[in-house]
N, C-alpha and C positions, 0 to 999 in steps of 0.2 A: 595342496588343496586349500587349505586354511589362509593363503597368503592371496589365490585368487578372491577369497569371497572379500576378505578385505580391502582388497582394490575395486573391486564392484559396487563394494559400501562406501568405500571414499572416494570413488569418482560421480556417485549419485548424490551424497554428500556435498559437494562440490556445486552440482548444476544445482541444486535445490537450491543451495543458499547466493545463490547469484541471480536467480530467475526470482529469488524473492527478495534480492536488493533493486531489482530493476524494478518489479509491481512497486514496492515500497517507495521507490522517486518517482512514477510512476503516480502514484496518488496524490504524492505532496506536490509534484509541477500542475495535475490538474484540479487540488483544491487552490492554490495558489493564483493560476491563471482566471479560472472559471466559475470559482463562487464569487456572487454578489459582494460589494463591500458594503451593505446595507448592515449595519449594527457589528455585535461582532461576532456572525459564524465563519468569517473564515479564519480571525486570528485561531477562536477558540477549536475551529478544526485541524489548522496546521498544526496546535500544541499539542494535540489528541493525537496528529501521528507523528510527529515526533517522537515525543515522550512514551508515548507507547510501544512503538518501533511498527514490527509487523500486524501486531494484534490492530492498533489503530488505525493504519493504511485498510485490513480487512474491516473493521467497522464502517469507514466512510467507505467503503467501495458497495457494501451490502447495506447500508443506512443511508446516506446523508446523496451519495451523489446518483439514485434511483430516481428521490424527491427532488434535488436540483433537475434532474431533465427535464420532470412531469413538468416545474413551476417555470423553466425557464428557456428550455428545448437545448442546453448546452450541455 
């Protein structure tokens, strides 16, 4: 019984952390591609997901790339 839940835990486990490597390139290809190169938000936002990993990709998806649609429809 104990051995099933652990495989349930490590097979969710598993998808978790692969659906959140995908979001996570996921943000850096579309801050990369699609932010402006006007000044420097896009370095300083690809080093914010970098550096941060998940946490950072979750900032510019809920901050930064809401406000690039409004200013730029991209």
């Amino acid at each position: 019984m104990f051995s099933i839940f652990s495989l349930i835990f490590g097979l969710l486990s598993v998808v978790i952390g692969i659906l959140a490597t995908i979001f996570w390139i996921w943000m850096l290809i579309d801050c990369l591609k699609n932010e402006p190169s006007v000044g420097n938000d896009k370095i300083i936002w690809a080093l914010v997901i970098v550096f941060l990993s998940y946490l950072g990709a979750i900032l510019y998806y809920l901050v930064r790339r809401p406000e690039r649609i409004k200013q730029t429809g991209q």
